[in-house]
C-alpha positions in Angstrom: 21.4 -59.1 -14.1 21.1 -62.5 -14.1 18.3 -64.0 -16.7 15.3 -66.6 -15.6 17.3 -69.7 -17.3 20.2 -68.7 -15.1 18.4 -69.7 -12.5 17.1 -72.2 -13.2 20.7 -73.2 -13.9 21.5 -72.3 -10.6 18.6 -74.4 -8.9 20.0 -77.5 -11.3 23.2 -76.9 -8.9 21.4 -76.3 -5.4 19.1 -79.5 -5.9 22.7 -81.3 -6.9 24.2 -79.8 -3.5 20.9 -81.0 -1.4 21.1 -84.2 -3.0 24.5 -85.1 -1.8 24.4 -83.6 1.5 21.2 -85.5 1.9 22.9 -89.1 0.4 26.1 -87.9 3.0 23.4 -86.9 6.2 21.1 -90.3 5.8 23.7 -92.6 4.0 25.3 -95.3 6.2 27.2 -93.5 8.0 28.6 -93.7 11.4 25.9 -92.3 14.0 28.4 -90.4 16.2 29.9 -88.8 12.8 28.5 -85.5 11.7 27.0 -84.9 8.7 29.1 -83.4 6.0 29.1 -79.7 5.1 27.7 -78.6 2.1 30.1 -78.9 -0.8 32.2 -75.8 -1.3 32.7 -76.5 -5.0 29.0 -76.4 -5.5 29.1 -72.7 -3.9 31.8 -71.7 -6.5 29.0 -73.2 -9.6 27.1 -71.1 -8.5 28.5 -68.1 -8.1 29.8 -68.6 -11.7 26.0 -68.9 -13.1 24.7 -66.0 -10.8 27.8 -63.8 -12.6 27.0 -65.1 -16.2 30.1 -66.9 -16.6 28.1 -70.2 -18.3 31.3 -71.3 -19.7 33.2 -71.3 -16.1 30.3 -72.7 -14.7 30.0 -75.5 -17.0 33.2 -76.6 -17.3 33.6 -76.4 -13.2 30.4 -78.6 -13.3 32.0 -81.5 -15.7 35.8 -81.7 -13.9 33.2 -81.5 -10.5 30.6 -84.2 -11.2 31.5 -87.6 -12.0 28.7 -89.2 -14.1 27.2 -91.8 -12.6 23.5 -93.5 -11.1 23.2 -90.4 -8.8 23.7 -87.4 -11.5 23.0 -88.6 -14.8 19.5 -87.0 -14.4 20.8 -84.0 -13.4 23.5 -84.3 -16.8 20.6 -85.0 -18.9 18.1 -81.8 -17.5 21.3 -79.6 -17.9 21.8 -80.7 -21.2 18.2 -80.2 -22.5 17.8 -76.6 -20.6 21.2 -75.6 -22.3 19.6 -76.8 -25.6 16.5 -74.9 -24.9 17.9 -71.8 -23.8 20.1 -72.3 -27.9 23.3 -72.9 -26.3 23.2 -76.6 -28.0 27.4 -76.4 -27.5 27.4 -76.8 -23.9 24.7 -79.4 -24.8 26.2 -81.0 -27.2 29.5 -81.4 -24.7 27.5 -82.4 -21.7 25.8 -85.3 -24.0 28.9 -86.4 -25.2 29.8 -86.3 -21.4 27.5 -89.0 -20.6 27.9 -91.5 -23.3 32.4 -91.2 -22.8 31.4 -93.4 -19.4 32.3 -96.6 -20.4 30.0 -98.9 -18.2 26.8 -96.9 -19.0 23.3 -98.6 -19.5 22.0 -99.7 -22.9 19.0 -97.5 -22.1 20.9 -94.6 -20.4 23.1 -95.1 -24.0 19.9 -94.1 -26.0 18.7 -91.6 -24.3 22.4 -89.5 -24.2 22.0 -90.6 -28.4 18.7 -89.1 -28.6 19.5 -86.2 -26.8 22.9 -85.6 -28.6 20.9 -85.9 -32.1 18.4 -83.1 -30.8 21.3 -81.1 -30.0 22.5 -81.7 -33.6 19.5 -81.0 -35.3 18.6 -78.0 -32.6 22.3 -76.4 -34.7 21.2 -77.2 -38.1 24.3 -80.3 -38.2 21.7 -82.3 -39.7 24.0 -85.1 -41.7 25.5 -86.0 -37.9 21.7 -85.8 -36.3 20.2 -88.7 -39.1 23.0 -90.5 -38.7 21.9 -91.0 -34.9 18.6 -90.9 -35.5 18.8 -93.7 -38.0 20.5 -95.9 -35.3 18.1 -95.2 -32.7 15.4 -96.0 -35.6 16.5 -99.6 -35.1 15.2 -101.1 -32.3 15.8 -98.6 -29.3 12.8 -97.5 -27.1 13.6 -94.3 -29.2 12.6 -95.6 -32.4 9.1 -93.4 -33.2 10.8 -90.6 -32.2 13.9 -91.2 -34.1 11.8 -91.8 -37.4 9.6 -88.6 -36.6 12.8 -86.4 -36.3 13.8 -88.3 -39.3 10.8 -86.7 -41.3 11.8 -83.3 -40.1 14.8 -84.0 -41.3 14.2 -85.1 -45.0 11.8 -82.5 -45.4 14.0 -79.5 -44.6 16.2 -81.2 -46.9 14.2 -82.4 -49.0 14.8 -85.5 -49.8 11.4 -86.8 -50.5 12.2 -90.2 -51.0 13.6 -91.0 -47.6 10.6 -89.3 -46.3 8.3 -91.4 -48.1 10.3 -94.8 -47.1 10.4 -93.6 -43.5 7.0 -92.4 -43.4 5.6 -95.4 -44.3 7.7 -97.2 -41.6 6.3 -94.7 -39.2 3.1 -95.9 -40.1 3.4 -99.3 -38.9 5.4 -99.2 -36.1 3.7 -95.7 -34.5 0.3 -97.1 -35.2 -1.0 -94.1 -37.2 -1.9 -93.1 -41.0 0.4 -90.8 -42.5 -1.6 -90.8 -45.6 -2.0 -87.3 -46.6 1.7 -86.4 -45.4 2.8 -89.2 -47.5 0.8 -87.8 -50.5 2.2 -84.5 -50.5 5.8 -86.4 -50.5 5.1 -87.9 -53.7 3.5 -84.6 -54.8 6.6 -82.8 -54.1 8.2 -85.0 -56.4 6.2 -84.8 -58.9 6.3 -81.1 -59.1 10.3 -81.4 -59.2 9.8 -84.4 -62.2 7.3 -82.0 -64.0 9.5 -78.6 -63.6 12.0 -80.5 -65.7 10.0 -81.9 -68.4 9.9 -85.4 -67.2 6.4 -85.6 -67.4 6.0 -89.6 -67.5 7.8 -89.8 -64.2 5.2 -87.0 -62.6 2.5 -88.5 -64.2 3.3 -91.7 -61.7 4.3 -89.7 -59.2 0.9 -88.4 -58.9 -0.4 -92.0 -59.2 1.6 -92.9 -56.1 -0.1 -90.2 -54.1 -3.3 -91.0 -55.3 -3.3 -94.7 -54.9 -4.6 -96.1 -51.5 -4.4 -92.9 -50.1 -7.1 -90.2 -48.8 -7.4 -87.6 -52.4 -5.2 -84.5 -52.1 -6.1 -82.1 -54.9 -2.7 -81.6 -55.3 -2.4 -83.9 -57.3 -5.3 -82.6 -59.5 -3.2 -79.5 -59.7 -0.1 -81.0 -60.7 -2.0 -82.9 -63.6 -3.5 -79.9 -64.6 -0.3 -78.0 -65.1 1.2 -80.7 -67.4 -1.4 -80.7 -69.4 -1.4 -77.1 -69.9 2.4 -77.3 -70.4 1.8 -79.9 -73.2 -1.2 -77.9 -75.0 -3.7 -80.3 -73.9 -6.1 -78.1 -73.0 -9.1 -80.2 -72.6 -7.8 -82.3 -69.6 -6.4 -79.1 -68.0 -10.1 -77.2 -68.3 -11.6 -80.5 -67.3 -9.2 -80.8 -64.2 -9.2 -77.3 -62.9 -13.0 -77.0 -63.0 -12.9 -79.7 -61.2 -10.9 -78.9 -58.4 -13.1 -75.6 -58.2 -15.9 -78.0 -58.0 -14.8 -80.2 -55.0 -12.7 -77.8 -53.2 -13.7 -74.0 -53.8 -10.9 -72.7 -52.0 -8.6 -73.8 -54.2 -10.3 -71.5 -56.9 -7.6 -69.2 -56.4 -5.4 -71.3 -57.9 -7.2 -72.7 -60.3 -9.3 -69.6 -61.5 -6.0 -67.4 -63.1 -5.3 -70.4 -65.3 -8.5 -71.2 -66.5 -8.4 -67.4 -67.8 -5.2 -68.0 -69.6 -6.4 -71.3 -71.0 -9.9 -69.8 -72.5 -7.4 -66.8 -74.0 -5.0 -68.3 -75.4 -7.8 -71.0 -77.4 -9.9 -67.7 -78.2 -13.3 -68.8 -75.8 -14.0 -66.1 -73.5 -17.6 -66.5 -74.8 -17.1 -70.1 -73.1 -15.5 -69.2 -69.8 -18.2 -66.9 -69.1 -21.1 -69.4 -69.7 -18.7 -72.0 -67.9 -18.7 -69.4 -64.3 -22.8 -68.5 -64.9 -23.3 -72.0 -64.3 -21.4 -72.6 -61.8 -22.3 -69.6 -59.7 -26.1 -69.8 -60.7 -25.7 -73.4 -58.9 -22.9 -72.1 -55.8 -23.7 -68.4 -55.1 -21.6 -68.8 -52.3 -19.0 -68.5 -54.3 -19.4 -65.1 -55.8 -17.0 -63.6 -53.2 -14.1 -65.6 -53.4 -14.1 -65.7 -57.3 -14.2 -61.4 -56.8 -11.3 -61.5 -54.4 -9.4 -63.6 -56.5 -10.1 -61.9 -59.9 -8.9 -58.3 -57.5 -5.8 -60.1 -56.8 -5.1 -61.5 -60.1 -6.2 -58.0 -61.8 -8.6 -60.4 -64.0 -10.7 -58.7 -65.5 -12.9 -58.1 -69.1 -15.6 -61.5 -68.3 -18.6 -60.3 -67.4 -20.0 -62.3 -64.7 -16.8 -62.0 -63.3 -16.8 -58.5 -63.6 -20.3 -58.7 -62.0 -19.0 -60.6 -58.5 -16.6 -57.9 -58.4 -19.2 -54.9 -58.3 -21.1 -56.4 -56.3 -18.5 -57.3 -54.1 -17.1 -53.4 -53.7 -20.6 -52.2 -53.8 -21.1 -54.6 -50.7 -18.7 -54.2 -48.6 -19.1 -52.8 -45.5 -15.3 -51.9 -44.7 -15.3 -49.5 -47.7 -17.9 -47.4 -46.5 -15.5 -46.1 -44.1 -13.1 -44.3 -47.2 -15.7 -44.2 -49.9 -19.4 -42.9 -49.9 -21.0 -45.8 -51.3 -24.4 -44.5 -51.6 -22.8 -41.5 -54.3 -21.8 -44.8 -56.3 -24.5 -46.5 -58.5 -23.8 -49.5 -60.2 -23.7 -48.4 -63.2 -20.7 -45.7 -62.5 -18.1 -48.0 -64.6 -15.0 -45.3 -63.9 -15.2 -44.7 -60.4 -16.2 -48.4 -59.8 -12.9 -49.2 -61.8 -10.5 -46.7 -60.1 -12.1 -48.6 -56.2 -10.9 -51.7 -58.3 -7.6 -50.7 -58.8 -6.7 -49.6 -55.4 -8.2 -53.1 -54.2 -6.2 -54.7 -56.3 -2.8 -52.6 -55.6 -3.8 -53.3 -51.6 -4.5 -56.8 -52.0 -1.3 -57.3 -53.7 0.6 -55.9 -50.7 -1.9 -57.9 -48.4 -1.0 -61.7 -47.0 -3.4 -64.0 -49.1 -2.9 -67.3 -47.5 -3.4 -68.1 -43.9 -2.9 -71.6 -42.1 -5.8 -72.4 -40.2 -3.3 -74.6 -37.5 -1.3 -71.8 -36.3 -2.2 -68.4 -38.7 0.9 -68.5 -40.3 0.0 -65.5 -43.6 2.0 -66.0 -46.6 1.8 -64.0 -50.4 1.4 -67.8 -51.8 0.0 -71.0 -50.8 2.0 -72.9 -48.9 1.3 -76.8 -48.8 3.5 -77.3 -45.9 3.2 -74.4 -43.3 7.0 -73.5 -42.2 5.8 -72.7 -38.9 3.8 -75.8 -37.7 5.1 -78.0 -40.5 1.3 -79.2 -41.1 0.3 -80.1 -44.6 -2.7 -78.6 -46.9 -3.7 -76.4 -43.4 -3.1 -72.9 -45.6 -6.6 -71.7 -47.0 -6.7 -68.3 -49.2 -8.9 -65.2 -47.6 -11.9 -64.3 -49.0 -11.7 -60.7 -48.6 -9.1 -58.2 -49.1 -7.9 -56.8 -45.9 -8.3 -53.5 -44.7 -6.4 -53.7 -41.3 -3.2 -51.9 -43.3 -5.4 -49.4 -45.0 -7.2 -48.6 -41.5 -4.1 -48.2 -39.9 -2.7 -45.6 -42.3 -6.0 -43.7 -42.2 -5.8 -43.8 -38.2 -2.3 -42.6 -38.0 -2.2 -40.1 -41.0 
């Protein structure tokens, strides 16, 4: 049976048909002559889109239909429905289709190179779509675009310094900040500079993304891990309670290493009079430091341990497997065994979650791969039940 886009193919065809019967019925034409009847060849199209033979039908459309002032409109809708429906072949042929006529406009030029480069970039040829892309980049009334595919581009191939030079030329001539995008390119490549022990070059990395530019604590991050990774614990406390400071959701990165750091210097005393001040002055935190000490299977601190009971023995969703009220806080074994099937769900649960378009991930994300926004991904704060309710409801 035929499908919707077929249709829609087909109407592509019978607006064609009208179009020239209409130029043929109103045209100058003799007023004694009768108008012409419609075109048979456009009745064989069709009949080749209504039977699903595309490939008949497209390539009885191209030998058909001369590109010219009258159908280059209809070439270019084809084209982008073809490329929509993920045949980007037939696009890709009717695109190069247009821009083969020799005396075709500048402007009709650009748009048949902007279209072919989506089609290139719709099938992942992504060295042929930048090269187009860059051309159109300079000077054509396709330029933003051009440099905003560009982006896409660089980043799925991440090559963050074309990203950074083009992003900044996007700045100027699309007349809006790309700060924090730009940020998070100079990030990335400080995380690749730091993963292979140049630390000097991520160092200034970091500096770039921090310099005239709205604070990602990225960055922070970033600093954090190479001072851990060159045993200078001081800064690395001193940055990671600061990132848990002026942006709590990041605790669940920062918290597990904080933990390793007081271990491994012998301080546990420390970390615990570090958290009792901090959650004496945010209470509000007490939940998400539990959920991410159940994930992390931290454990052994007591006012840690402390957000965790209190945690278990208030939450409402685990009243509906476990008789709370038989539990007193002071039952250490059955609290632990509730902790360690938290912890085994939570592990098997999505942690992260962009707050664009609810993309869920295991880890966080700083671009999300399916709106491609930056630093949207924020870690829940409770474990989720939803898989646990679901096996109780169907066993």
């Amino acid at each position: 049976m035929p499908t919707e886009s077929t249709f829609l193919l087909a109407g592509l065809f019978l607006l064609l048909a009208a179009a020239g019967w209409a130029l043929g019925r109103f045209g100058e034409r003799d007023e004694m002559e009768a108008p012409p009847p419609l075109n048979i060849d456009y009745l064989k199209g069709l009949n080749f889109l209504l039977n699903e033979q595309t490939d008949q039908a497209l390539e009885h459309f191209l030998k058909m239909v001369r590109v010219d002032d009258k159908t280059i409109e209809t070439h270019f809708a084809l084209g982008s429905l073809f490329r929509r429906r993920g045949e980007v072949d037939r696009a890709i042929r009717i695109h190069q289709n247009i821009i083969a006529r020799p005396d075709l406009a500048a402007e009709q030029r650009d748009q048949a190179l902007y279209s072919l480069a989506r089609d290139y970039q719709k099938a992942g040829l992504l060295d042929r779509a930048e090269k187009l892309f860059v051309r159109l980049s300079q000077g054509s009334r396709h330029q933003v675009e051009a440099l905003e595919n560009l982006c896409r581009i660089y980043e799925q191939e991440k090559d963050w310094d074309k990203a950074i030079a083009v992003g900044k030329q996007l700045e100027v001539l699309g007349g809006r900040s790309l700060a924090l995008q730009i940020a998070h390119y100079y990030s990335e490549l400080a995380e690749a500079a730091a993963a292979e022990g140049d630390y000097d070059s991520a160092r200034q990395y970091v500096k770039n993304a921090q310099t005239g530019r709205p604070r990602t604590l990225r960055g922070a991050l970033v600093r954090a891990h190479i001072a851990q990774e060159t045993d200078d614990s001081k800064t690395a406390l001193k940055l990671y309670h600061r990132i848990i400071d002026e942006h709590t959701y990041l605790i669940a990165e920062a918290l597990p290493e904080i933990v390793v750091i007081y271990e491994r210097e012998n301080q546990m005393g420390e970390l615990d009079k570090a958290f009792t001040k901090m959650l004496s002055k945010n209470p509000e935190m007490n939940s998400l430091v539990a959920y991410t000490a159940i994930v992390n299977d931290i454990g052994g601190i007591p006012v840690i341990d402390e957000c965790v009971e209190q945690y278990m023995l208030n939450e409402p969703t685990l009243a509906e497997f476990v008789d709370l009220q038989q539990i007193s806080a002071g039952d250490g074994e059955a609290l632990a065994k509730i902790r360690r099937a938290l912890s085994k769900l939570a592990a098997q649960s999505p942690r992260y979650q962009c707050q664009e378009c609810g993309f869920s991930s295991q880890r966080l994300l700083w671009q999300c791969p399916s709106c491609r926004s930056w630093e949207t991904q924020r870690p829940a704060q409770r474990v989720q039940f939803d898989t646990l309710l679901q096996h109780s409801i169907t066993s």
